[in-house]
C-alpha positions in Angstrom: -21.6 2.6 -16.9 -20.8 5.7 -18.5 -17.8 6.3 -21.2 -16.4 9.8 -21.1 -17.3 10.7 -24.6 -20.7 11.0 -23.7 -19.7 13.9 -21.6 -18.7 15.3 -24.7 -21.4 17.3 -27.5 -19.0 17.2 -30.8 -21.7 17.6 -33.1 -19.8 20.7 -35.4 -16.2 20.5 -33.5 -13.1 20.0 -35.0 -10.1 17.5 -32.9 -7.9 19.1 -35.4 -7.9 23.0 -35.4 -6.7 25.3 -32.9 -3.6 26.2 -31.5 -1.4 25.4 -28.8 -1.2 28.2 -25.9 0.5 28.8 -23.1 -1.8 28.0 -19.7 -0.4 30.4 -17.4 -2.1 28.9 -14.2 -1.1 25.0 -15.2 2.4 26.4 -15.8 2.8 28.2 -12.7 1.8 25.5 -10.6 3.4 22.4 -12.4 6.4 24.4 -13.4 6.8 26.3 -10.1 6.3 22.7 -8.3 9.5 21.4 -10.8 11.6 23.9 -9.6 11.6 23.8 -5.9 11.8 20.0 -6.2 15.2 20.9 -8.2 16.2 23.5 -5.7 15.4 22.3 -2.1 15.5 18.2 -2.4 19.2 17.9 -2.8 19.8 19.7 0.7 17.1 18.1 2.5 17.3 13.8 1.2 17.3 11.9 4.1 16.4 8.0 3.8 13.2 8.5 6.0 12.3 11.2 3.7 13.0 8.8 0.3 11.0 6.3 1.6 8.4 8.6 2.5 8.3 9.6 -0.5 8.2 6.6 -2.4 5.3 5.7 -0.3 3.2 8.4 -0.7 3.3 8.9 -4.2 2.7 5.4 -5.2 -0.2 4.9 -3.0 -1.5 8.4 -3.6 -1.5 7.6 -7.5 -2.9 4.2 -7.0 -5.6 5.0 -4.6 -6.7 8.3 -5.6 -5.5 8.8 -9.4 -5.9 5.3 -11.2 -8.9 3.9 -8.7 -10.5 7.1 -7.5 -10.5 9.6 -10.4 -9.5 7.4 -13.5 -11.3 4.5 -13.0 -14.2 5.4 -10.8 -15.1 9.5 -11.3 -14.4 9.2 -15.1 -15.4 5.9 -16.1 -17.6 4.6 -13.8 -16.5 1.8 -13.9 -17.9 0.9 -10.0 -19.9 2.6 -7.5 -19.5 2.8 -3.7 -20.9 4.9 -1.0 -21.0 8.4 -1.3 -18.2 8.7 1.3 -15.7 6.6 0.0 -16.4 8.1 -3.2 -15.3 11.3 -1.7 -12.8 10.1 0.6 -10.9 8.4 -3.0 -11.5 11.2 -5.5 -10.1 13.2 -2.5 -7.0 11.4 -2.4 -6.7 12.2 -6.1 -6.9 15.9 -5.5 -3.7 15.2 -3.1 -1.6 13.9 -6.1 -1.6 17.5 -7.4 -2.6 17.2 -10.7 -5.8 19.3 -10.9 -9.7 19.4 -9.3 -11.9 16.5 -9.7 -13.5 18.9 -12.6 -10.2 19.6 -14.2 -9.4 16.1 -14.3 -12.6 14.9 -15.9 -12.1 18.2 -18.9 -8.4 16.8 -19.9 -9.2 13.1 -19.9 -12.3 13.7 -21.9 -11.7 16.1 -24.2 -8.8 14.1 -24.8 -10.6 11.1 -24.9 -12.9 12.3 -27.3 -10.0 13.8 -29.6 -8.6 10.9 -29.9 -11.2 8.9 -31.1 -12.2 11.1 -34.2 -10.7 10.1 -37.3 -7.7 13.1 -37.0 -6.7 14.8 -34.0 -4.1 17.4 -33.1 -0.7 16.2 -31.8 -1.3 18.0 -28.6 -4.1 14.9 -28.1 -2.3 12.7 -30.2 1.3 12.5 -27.9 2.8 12.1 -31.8 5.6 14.9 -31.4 8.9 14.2 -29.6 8.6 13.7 -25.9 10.0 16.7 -24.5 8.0 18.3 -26.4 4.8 16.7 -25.5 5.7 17.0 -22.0 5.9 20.8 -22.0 2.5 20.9 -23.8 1.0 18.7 -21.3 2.8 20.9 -18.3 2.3 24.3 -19.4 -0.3 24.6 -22.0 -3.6 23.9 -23.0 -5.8 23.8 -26.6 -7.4 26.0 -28.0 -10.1 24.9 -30.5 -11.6 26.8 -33.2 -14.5 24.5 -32.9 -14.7 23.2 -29.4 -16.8 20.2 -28.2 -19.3 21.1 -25.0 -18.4 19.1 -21.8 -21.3 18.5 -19.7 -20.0 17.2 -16.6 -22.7 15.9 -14.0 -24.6 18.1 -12.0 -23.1 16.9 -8.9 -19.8 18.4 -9.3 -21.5 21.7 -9.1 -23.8 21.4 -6.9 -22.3 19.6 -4.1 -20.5 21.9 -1.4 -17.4 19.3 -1.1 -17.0 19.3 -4.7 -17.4 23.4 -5.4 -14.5 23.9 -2.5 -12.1 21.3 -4.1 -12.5 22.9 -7.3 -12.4 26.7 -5.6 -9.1 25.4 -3.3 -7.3 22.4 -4.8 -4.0 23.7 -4.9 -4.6 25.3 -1.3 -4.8 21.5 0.4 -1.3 21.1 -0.7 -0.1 23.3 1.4 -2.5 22.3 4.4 -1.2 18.5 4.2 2.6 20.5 4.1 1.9 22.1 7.5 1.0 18.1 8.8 4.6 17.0 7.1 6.3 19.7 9.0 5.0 18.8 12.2 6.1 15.4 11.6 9.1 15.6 10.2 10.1 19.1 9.4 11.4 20.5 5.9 13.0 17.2 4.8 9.1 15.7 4.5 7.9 18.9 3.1 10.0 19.3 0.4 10.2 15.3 -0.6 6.8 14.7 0.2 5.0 17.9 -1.5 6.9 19.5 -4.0 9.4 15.9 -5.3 5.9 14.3 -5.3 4.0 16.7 -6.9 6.7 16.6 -9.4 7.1 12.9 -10.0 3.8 12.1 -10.0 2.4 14.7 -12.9 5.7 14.0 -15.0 5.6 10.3 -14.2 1.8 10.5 -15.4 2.2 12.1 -18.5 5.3 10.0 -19.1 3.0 7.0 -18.7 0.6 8.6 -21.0 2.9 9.2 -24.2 4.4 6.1 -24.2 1.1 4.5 -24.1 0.4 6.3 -27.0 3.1 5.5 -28.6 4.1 3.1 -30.8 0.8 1.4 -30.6 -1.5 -0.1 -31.2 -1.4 -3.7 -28.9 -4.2 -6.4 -29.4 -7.2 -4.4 -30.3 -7.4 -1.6 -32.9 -10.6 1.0 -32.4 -12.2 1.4 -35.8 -12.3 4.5 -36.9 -10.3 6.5 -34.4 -7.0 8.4 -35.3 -4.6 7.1 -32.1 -4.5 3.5 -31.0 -2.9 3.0 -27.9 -0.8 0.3 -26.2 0.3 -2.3 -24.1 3.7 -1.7 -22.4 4.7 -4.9 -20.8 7.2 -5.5 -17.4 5.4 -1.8 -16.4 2.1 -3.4 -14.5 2.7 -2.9 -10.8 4.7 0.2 -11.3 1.8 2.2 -13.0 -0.9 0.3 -11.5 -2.1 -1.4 -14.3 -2.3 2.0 -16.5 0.2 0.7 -18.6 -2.5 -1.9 -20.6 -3.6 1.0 -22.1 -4.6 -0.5 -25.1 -7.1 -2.8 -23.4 -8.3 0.4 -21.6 -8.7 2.2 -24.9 -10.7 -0.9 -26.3 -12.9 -2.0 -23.1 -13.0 2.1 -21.3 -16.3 0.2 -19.4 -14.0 -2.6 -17.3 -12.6 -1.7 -13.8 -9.6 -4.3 -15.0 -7.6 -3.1 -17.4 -4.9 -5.7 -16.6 -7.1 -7.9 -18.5 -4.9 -10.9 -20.6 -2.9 -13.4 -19.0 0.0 -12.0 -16.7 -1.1 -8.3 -16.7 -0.7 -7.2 -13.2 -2.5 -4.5 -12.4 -2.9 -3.5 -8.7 -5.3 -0.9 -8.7 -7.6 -3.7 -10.2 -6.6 -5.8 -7.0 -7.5 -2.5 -4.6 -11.0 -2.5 -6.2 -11.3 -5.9 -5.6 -10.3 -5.2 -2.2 -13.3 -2.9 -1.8 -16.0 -5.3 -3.2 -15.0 -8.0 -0.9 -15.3 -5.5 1.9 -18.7 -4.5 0.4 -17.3 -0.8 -0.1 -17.7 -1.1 -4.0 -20.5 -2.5 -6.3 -21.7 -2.9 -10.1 -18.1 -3.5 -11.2 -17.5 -3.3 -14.7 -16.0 -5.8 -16.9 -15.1 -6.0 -20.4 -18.6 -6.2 -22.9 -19.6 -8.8 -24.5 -18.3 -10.0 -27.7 -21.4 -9.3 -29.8 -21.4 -6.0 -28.7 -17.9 -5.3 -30.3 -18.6 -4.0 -33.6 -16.1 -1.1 -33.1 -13.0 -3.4 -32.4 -11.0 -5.3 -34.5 -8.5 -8.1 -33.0 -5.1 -7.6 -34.4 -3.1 -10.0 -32.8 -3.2 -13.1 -30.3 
């Protein structure tokens, strides 16, 4: 199993200078997205399109964000067959975030930010929320010193990958053409743009909290932000919300890992090994071999 830092060459970089700058792409799209949810959803609600809705973004986030891309394409945290890797990486490309590539450069540079002994508040989620939640929508960093990301040769090789990260934003508006012929503007609008919407702002929601006020049960020596646990939020972020165990164990395909930690995206994986669809499933390391943890609590 891989962690993402070792994607990441920081030999010489700094997590703490740079600036913040506006990302005119990312703001476009995540912005632009906002806005026509705002505009268009209050004259085209119906209850078939709520639930629709509803539907779509929790499975598309459970299936393709949390198993597919968080859990599988950046951890690897369990294999599986070539095509089911690519059907559920895929289905995280649908949630609207970013490419399989752009995914894998936020979470580990962030990743790898985090775990220096300082780190910018942009990597940090340490300023007030709003705040944070523009950065994360609109803007990117901007290092003096940047770490290298090497990310694995398929993603650039591959001709499935290469078109998902040349046409991303395009399959949104393919899978709108599908809506419309199912249910006309009503789906379109609730299930494109009030998805889109809910599912990057509900994600980086998820992600400052977790960050905030931390830390849970374990404390990672030597790295400037300690995440946590949020309790009572397991089923509705899939089991993201443990994120303190996830900061502690990044190797375990559970993350739900203590007593009474639901975490349903644990339960899909499981799903897939008993179907035979997913293999060398990771779990948790060893006790000896945790020499960078400290227990803080029971």
């Amino acid at each position: 199993m891989m962690d993402p830092v070792h994607r990441i060459q920081g030999d010489g970089a700094s997590a703490t200078r740079g600036v913040v700058e506006l990302d005119p792409g990312k703001a476009c799209w995540n912005v632009g997205m906002i806005l026509l949810a705002i505009i268009f959803a209050p004259f085209t609600f119906s209850m078939v399109s709520f639930i629709f809705f509803l539907t779509l973004t929790y499975f598309s986030l459970l299936i393709g964000h949390s198993v597919g891309m968080h859990r599988m394409m950046i951890h690897r945290t369990f294999e599986c067959h070539p095509l089911v890797e690519k059907t559920l990486i895929y289905i995280g490309v649908l949630v609207g975030m970013s490419s399989p590539k752009g995914i894998i450069a936020i979470h580990d540079t962030r990743d790898w930010a985090q775990r220096q002994e300082e780190c910018h508040d942009f990597f940090s989620h340490k300023k007030y929320y709003l705040l944070d939640l523009w950065w994360q929508l609109t803007s990117r960093f901007s290092f003096e010193s940047p770490p290298k990301l090497e990310i694995e040769a398929k993603y650039n090789q591959e001709k499935f990958y290469i078109n998902l990260e040349k046409y991303w934003r395009l399959h949104q508006f393919l899978l709108s053409l599908v809506f419309y012929l199912i249910g006309g503007w009503s789906l379109v609008v609730w299930g494109i743009f009030v998805r889109v919407s809910i599912s990057i702002i509900g994600h980086w929601t998820i992600t400052y909290f977790c960050h905030n006020p931390g830390p849970g049960l374990w404390h990672v020596k030597d790295a400037a932000v300690q995440a946590s646990n949020i309790p009572g939020l397991g089923m509705l972020t899939y089991g993201e919300c443990w994120h303190n165990n996830h900061h502690a164990f990044p190797e375990s395909a559970r993350i739900g890992i203590e007593p009474g930690q639901s975490d349903p995206a644990w339960y899909f994986i499981k799903g897939l090994a008993y179907l035979g669809l997913a293999r060398n499933i990771g779990v948790p390391r060893p006790s000896v071999n945790r020499d960078d943890l400290i227990r803080i609590s029971k």
